[in-house]
ZABA-555073 format. One record per residue (C-alpha): x, y, z; residue number from 1. Coordinates in pm, 1 decimal. Layout:
! ZABA-555073
u: X v: Y w: Z banu: NUM
...
//
This chain:
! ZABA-555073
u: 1957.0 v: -2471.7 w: -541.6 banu: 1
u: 1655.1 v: -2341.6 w: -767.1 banu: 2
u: 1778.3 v: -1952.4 w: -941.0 banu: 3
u: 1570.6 v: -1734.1 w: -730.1 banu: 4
u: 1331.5 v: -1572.1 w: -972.5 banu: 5
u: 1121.7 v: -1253.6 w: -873.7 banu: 6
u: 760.7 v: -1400.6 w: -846.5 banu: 7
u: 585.9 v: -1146.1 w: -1057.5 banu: 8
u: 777.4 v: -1255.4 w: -1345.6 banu: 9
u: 800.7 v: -1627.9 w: -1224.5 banu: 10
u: 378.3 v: -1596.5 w: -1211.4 banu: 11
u: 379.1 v: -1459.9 w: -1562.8 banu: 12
u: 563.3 v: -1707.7 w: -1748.0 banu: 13
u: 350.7 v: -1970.3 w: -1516.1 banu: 14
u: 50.5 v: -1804.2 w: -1685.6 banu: 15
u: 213.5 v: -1804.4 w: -2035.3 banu: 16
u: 388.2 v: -2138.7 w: -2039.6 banu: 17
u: 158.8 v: -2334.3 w: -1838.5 banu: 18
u: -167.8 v: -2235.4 w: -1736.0 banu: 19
u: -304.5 v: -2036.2 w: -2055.8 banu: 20
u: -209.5 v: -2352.6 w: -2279.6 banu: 21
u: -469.0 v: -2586.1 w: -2055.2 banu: 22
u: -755.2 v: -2293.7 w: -2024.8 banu: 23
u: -685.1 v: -2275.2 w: -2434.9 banu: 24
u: -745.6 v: -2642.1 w: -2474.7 banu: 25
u: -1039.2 v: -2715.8 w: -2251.8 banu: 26
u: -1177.9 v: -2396.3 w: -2215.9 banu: 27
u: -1168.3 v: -2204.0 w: -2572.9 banu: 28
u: -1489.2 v: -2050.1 w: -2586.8 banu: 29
u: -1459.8 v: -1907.8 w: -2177.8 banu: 30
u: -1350.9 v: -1501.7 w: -2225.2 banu: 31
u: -1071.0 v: -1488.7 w: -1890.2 banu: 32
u: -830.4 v: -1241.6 w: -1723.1 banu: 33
u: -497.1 v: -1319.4 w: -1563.2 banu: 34
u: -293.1 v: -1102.9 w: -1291.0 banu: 35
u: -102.8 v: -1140.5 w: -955.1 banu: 36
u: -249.7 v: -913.2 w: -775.4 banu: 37
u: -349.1 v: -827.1 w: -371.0 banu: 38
u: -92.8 v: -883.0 w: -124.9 banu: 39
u: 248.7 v: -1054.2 w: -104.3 banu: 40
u: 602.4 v: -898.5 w: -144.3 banu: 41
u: 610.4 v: -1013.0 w: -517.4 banu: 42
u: 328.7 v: -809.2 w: -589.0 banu: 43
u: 514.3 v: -477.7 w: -506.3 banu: 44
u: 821.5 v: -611.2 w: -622.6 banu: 45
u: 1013.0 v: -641.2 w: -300.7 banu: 46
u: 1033.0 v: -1033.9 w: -255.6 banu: 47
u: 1379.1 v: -1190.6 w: -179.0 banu: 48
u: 1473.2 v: -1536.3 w: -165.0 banu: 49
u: 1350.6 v: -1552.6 w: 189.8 banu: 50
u: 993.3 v: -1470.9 w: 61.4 banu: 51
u: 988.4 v: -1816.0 w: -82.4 banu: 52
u: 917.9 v: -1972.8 w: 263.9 banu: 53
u: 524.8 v: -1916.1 w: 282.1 banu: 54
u: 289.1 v: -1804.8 w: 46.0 banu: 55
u: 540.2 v: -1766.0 w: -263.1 banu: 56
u: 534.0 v: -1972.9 w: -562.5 banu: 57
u: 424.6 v: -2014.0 w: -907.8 banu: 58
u: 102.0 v: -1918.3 w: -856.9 banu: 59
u: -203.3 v: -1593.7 w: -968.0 banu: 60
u: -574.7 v: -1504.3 w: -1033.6 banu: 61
u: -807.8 v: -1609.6 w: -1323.3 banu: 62
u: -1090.8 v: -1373.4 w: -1358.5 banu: 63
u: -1412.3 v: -1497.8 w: -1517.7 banu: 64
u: -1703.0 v: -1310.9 w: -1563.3 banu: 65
u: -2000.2 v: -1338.3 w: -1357.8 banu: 66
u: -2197.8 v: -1601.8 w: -1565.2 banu: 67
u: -1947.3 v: -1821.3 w: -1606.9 banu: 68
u: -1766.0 v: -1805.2 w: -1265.2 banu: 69
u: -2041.2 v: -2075.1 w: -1136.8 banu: 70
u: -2017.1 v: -2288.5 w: -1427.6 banu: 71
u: -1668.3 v: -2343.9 w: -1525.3 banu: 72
u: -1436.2 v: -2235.3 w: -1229.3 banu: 73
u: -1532.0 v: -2571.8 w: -1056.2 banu: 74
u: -1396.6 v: -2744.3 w: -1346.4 banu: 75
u: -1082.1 v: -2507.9 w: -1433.5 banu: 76
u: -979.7 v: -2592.2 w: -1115.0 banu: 77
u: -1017.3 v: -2966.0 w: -1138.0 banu: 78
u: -835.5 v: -2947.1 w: -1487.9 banu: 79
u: -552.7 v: -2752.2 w: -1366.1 banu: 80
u: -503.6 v: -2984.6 w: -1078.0 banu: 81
u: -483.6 v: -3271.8 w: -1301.7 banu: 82
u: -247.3 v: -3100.5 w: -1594.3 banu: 83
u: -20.8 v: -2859.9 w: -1407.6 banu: 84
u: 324.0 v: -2987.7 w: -1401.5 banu: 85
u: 444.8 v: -3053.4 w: -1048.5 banu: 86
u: 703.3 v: -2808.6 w: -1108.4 banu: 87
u: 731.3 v: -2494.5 w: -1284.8 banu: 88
u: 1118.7 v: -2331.9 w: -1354.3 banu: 89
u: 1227.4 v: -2539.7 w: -1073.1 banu: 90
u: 968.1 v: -2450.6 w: -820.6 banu: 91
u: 645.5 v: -2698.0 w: -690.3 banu: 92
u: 355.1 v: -2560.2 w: -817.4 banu: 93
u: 193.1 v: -2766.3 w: -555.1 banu: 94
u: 114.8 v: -2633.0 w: -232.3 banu: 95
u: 34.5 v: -2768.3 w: 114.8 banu: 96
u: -328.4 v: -2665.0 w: 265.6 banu: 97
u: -376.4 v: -2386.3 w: 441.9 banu: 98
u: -210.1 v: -2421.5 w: 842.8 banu: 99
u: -386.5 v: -2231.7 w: 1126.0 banu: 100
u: -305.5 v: -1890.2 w: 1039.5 banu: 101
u: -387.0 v: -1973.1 w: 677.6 banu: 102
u: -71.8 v: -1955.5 w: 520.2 banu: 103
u: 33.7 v: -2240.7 w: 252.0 banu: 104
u: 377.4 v: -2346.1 w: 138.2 banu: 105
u: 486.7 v: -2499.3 w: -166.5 banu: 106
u: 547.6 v: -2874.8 w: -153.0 banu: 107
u: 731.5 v: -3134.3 w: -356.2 banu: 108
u: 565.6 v: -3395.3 w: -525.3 banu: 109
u: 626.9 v: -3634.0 w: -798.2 banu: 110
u: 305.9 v: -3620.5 w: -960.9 banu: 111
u: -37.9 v: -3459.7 w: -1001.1 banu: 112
u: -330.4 v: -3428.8 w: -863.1 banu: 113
u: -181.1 v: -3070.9 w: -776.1 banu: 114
u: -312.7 v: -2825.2 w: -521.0 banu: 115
u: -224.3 v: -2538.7 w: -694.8 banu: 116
u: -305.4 v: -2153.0 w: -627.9 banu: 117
u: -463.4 v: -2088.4 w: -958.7 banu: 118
u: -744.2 v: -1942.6 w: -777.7 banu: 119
u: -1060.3 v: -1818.1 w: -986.4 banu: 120
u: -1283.6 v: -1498.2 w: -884.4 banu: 121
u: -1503.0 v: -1251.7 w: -1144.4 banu: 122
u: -1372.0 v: -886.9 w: -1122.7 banu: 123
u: -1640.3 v: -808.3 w: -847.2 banu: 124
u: -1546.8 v: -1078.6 w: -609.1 banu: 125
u: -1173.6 v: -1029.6 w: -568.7 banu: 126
u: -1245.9 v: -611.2 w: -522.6 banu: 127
u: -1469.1 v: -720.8 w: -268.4 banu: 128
u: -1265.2 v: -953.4 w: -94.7 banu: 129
u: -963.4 v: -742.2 w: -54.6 banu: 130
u: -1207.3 v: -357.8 w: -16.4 banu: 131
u: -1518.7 v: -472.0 w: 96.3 banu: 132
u: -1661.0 v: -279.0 w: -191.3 banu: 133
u: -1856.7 v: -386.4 w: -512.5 banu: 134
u: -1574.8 v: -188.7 w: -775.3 banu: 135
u: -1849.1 v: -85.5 w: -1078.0 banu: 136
u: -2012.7 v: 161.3 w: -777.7 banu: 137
u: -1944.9 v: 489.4 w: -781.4 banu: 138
u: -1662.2 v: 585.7 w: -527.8 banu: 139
u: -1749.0 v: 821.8 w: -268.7 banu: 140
u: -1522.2 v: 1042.9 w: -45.3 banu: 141
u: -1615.7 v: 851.5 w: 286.6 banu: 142
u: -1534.2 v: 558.6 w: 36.8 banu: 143
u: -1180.4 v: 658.7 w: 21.3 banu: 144
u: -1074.0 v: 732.0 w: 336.9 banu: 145
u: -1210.0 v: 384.5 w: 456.7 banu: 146
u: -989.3 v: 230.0 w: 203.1 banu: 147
u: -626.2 v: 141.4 w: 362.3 banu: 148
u: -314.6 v: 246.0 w: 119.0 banu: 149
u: -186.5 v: -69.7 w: 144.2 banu: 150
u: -480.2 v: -229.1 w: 1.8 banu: 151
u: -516.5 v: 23.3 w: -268.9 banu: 152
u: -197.6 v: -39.0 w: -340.5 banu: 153
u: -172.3 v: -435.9 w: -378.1 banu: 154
u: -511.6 v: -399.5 w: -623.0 banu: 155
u: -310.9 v: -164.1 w: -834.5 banu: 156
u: 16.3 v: -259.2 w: -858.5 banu: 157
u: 135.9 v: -641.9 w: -982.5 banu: 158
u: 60.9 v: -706.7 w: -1318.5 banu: 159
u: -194.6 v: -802.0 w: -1530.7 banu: 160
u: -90.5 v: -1072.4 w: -1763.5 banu: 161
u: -365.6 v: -1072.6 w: -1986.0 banu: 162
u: -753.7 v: -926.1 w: -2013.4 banu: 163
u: -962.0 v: -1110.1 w: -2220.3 banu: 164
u: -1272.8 v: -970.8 w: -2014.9 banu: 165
u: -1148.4 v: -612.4 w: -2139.5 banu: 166
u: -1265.6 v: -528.3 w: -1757.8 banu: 167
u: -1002.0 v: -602.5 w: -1502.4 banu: 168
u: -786.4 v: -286.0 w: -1603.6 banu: 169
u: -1035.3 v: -70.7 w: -1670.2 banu: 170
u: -1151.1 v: -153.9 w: -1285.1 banu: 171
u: -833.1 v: -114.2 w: -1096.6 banu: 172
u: -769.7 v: 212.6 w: -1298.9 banu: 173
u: -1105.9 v: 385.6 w: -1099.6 banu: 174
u: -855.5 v: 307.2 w: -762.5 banu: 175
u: -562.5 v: 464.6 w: -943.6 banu: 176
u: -537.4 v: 749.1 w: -678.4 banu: 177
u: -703.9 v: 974.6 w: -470.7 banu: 178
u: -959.3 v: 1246.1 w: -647.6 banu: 179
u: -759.2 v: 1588.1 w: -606.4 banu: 180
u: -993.1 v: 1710.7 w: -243.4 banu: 181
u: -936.9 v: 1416.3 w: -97.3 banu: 182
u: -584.1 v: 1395.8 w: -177.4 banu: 183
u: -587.8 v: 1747.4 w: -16.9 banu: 184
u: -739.5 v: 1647.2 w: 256.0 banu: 185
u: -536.0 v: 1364.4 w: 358.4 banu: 186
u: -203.0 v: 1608.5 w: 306.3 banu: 187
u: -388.6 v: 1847.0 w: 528.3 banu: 188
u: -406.0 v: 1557.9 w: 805.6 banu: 189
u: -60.7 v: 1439.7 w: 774.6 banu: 190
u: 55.2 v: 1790.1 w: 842.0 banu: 191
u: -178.6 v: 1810.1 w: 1107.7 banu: 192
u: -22.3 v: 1473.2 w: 1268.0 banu: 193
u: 351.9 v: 1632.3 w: 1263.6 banu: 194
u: 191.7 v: 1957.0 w: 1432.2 banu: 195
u: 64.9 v: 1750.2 w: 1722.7 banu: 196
u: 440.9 v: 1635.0 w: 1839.3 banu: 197
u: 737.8 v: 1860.6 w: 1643.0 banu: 198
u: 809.0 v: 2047.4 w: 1973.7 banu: 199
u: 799.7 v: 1802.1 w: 2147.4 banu: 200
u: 1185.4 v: 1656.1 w: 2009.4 banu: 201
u: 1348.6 v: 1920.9 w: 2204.4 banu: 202
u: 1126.4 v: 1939.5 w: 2498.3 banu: 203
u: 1207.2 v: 1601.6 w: 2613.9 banu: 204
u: 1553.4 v: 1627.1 w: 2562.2 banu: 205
u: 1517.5 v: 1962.7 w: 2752.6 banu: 206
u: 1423.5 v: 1757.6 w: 3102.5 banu: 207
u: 1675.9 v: 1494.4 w: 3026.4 banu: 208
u: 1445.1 v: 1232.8 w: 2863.9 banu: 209
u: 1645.3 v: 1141.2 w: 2522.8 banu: 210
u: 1493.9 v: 809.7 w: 2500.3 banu: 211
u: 1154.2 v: 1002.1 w: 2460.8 banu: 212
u: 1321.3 v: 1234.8 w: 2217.3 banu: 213
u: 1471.4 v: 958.9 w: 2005.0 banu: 214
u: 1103.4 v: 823.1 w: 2051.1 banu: 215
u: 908.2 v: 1142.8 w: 1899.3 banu: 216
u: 1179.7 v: 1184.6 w: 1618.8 banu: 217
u: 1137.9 v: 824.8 w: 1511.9 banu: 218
u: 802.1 v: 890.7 w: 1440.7 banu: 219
u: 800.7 v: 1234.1 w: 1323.5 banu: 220
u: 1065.7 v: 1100.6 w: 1042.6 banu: 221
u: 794.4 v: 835.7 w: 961.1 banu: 222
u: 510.1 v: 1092.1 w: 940.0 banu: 223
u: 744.7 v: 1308.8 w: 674.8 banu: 224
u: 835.8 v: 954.4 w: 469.5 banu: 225
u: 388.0 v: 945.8 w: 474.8 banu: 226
u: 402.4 v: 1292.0 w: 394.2 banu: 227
u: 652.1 v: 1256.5 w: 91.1 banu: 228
u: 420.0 v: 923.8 w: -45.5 banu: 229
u: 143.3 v: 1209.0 w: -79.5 banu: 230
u: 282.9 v: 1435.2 w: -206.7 banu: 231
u: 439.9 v: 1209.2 w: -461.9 banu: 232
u: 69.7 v: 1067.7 w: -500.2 banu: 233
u: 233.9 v: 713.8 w: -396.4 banu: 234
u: 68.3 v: 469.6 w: -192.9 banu: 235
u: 224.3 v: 373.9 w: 135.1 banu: 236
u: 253.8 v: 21.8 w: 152.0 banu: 237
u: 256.7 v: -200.0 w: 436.9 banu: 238
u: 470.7 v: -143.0 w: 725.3 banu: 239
u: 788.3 v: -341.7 w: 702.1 banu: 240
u: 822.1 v: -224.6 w: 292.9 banu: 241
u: 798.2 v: 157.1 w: 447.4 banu: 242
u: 1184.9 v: 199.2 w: 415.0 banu: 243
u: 1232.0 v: 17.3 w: 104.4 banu: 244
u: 917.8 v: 215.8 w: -130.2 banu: 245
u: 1081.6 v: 465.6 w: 0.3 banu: 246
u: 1429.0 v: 420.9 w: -108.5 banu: 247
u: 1208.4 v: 487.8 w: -512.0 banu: 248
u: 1083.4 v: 814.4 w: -436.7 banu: 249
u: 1190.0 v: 1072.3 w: -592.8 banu: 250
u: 1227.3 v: 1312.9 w: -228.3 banu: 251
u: 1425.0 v: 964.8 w: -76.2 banu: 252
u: 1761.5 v: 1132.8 w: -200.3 banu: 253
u: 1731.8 v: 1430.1 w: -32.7 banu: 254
u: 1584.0 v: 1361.9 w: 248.5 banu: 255
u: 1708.1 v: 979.5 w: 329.7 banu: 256
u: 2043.3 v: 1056.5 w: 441.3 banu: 257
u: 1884.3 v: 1347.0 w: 685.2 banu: 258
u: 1667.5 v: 1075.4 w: 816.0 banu: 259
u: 1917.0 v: 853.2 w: 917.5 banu: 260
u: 2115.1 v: 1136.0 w: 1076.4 banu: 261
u: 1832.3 v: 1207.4 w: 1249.9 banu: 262
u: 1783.2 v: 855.3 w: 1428.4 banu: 263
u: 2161.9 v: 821.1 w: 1503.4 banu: 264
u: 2157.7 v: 1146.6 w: 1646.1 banu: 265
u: 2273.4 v: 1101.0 w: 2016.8 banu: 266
u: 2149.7 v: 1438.7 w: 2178.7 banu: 267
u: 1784.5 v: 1631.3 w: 2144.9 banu: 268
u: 1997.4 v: 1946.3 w: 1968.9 banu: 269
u: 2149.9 v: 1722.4 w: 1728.7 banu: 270
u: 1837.4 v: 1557.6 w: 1659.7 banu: 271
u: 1659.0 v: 1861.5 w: 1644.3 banu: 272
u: 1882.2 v: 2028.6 w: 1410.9 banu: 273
u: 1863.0 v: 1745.8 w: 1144.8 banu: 274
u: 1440.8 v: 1689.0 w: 1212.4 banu: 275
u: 1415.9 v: 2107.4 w: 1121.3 banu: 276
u: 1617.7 v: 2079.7 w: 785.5 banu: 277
u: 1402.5 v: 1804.7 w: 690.2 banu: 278
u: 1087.0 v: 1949.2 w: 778.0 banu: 279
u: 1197.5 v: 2252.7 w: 526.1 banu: 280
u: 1268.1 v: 2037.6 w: 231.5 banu: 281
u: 932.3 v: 1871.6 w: 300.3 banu: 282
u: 773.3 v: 2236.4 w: 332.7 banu: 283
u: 990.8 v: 2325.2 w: 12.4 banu: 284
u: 845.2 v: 2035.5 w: -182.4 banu: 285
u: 514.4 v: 2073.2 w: -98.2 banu: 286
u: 543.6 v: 2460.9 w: -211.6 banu: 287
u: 690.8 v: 2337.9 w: -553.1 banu: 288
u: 406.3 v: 2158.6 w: -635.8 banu: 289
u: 197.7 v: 2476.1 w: -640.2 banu: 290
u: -122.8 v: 2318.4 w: -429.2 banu: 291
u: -205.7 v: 2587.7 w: -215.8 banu: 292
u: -63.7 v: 2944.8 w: -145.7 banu: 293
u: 294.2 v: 2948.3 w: -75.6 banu: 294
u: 376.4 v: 2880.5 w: 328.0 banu: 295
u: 729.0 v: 2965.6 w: 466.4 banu: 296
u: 944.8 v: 2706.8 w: 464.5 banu: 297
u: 1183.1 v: 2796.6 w: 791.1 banu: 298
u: 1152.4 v: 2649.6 w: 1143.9 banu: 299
u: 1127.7 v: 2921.1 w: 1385.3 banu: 300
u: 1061.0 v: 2907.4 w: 1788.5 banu: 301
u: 781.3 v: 2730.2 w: 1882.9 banu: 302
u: 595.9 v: 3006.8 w: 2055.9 banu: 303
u: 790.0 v: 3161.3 w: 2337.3 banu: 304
u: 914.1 v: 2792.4 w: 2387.1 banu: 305
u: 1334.9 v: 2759.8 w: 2218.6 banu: 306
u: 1229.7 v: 2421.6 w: 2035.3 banu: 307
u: 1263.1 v: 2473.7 w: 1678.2 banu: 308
u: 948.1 v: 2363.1 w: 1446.2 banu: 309
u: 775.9 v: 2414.3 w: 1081.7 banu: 310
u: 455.6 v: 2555.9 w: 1250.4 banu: 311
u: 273.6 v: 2273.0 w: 1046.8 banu: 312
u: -48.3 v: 2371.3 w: 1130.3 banu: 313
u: 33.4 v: 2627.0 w: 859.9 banu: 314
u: 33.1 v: 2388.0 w: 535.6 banu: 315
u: -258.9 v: 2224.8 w: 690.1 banu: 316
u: -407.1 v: 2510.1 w: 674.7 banu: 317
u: -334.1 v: 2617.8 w: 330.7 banu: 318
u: -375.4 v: 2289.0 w: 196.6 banu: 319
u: -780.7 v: 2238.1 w: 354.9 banu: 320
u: -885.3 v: 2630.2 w: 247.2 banu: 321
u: -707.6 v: 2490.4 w: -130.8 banu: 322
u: -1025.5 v: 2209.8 w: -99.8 banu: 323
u: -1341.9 v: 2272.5 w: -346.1 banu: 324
u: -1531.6 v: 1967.1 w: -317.6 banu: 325
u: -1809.6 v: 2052.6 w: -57.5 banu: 326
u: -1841.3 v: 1673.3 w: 52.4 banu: 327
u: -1490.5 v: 1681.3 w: 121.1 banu: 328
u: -1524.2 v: 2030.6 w: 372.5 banu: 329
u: -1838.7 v: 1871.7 w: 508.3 banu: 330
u: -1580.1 v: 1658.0 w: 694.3 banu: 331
u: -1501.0 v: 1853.4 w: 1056.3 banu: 332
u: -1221.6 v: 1653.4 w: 1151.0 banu: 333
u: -901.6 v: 1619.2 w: 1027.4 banu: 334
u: -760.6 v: 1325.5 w: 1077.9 banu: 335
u: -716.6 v: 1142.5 w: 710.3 banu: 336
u: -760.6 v: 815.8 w: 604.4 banu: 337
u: -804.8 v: 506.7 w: 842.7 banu: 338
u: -429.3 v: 464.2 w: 833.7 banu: 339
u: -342.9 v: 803.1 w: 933.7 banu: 340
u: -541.2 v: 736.0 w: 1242.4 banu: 341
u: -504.8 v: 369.9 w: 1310.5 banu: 342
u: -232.5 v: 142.3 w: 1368.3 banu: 343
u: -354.4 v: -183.3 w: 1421.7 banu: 344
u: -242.8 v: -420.3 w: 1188.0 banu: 345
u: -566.4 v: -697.7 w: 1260.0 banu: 346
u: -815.4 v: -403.5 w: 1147.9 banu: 347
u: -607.9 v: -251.5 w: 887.3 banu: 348
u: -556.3 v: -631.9 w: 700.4 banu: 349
u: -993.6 v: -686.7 w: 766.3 banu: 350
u: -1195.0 v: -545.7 w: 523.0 banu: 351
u: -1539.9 v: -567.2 w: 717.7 banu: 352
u: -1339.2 v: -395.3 w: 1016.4 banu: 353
u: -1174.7 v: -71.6 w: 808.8 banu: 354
u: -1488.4 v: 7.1 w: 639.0 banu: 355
u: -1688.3 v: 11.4 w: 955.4 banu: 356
u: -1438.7 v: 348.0 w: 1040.0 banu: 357
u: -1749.1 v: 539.2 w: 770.0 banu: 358
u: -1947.0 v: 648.1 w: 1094.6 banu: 359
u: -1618.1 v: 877.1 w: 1217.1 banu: 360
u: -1672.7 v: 1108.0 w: 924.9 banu: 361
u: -2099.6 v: 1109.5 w: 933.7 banu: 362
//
């Protein structure tokens, strides 16, 4: 069996070893850039060898800039095709067309011509295929809350293996992070979301219904790991890497092991106890980072009612009066980015779909 070799650095040395020398040869006086970026576990750094079933392979993007994109990507894809080796460090670096659902996979073959996924774009096109947004305009606030994390994440991590246009990094650093009010306001919102359903732990256990409970603590402990990627200005990646980004936080040590007391806590009080020692180190860290004014970190009674919370209204508070930016407190609702509000992974993954979520804010 082929060594399994992480695909960012497998893509790299693909670029290095054998798709630079062709460009080089038949293309010397065409400026380029190189990178893996977008989506795929081997962007992030996640990818296993079960990744390398669909979509995986030797394989990235060559940027060209917009007056030569029409002229020679035609032809630097023909070239490629007929030069590539048909395998790269032991993997095909030819690839099957696309099936229904548009995934490839790599496919052996003795000999060229190779369909390879070498595929070309200027700087403009790929931020527009993956954002729906031309990258050189000016980012606005309703900008960045139509923006999915994920997305801004698989733009800006990966690796870029070289930038001849002396453009590509200069672009994905504008999508870095968050300006500081918006970053506010989306920690404002995510304390807003645990608000909505901390009591309600202990008052479905309180009628009997633990299955609820376990429900609502499930996805309270998912709103805090959300919380903890703001306030460690991290992007929150794509659902099924939730766990594992956040296994690299810095707040994952402390609050990890609580977590999984939490969901294999058998009773509401159990549950409760663990969900209310978490919410204080969560309160505790966002105090350190001196954002706002300082908001007690204890769980106390929720009202009258004997389920214990973190009042979370309270940082929300404290964290939307710390906002300056008047187009950010022009915004009357608080309910975050499009991924704080929706769910759906068919609108989240379709860039003309997110960015139509602009007319909730106007």
């Amino acid at each position: 069996m082929t060594k399994f070799i992480p695909g960012l650095e497998l893509s790299r040395l693909f670029y290095e070893e054998a798709v630079r020398p062709v460009i080089d040869r038949h293309f010397p006086e065409v400026l380029h850039s190189a990178a893996l970026l977008g989506h795929g576990s081997e962007v992030l750094g996640f990818d296993t060898p079960q990744s390398t079933d669909h979509h995986w392979g030797p394989r990235l993007q060559l940027f060209l800039c917009e007056e030569d994109y029409p002229r020679h990507s035609p032809d630097i894809k023909k070239v490629l095709s007929n030069e590539l080796p048909p395998r790269f460090m032991g993997y095909s670096t030819h690839f099957t067309e696309p099936d229904e659902e548009g995934v490839q996979h790599m496919k052996e073959i003795e000999s060229g011509p190779i369909n390879h996924r070498v595929v070309t774009y200027t700087v403009r096109s790929f931020f527009e295929s993956i954002l729906h947004f031309n990258p050189y305009d000016e980012i606005g606030v309703l900008d960045w809350l139509t923006f999915p994390q994920q997305e801004l994440l698989s733009i800006t991590r990966g690796e870029v293996f070289f930038d001849g246009l002396n453009e590509l990094n200069r672009v994905r650093d504008k999508f870095r992070y968050y300006p500081k009010d918006v970053w506010l306001y989306l920690v404002a919102s995510q304390w807003m979301k645990i608000s909505q359903e901390e009591a309600f732990v202990g008052r479905c256990g309180e009628i009997g219904d633990e299955v609820g409970s376990q429900i609502i603590a499930a996805r309270l402990v998912r709103e805090l790991i959300r919380l903890c990627f703001l306030l460690e200005k991290t992007y929150i990646p794509y659902g099924k890497w939730l766990g594992t980004a956040f296994a690299q936080l810095q707040s994952s040590k402390q609050l990890r092991p609580i977590f999984i007391r939490v969901l294999h806590s058998t009773t509401w009080n159990e549950r409760e106890k663990w969900l209310s020692r978490a919410c204080e180190i969560a309160g505790n860290l966002h105090n350190s980072l001196g954002i706002t004014r300082h908001v007690e970190a204890e769980v106390s009674y929720y009202h009258n009612r004997p389920y214990l919370v973190i009042h979370a209204e309270r940082f929300a508070k404290a964290t939307r009066d710390a906002i300056e930016d008047e187009n950010v407190n022009a915004i009357k609702v608080i309910i975050g980015s499009i991924d704080q509000f929706v769910d759906s992974t068919d609108l989240l993954s379709n860039p003309q779909l997110f960015r139509l979520s602009k007319v909730l804010f106007e």
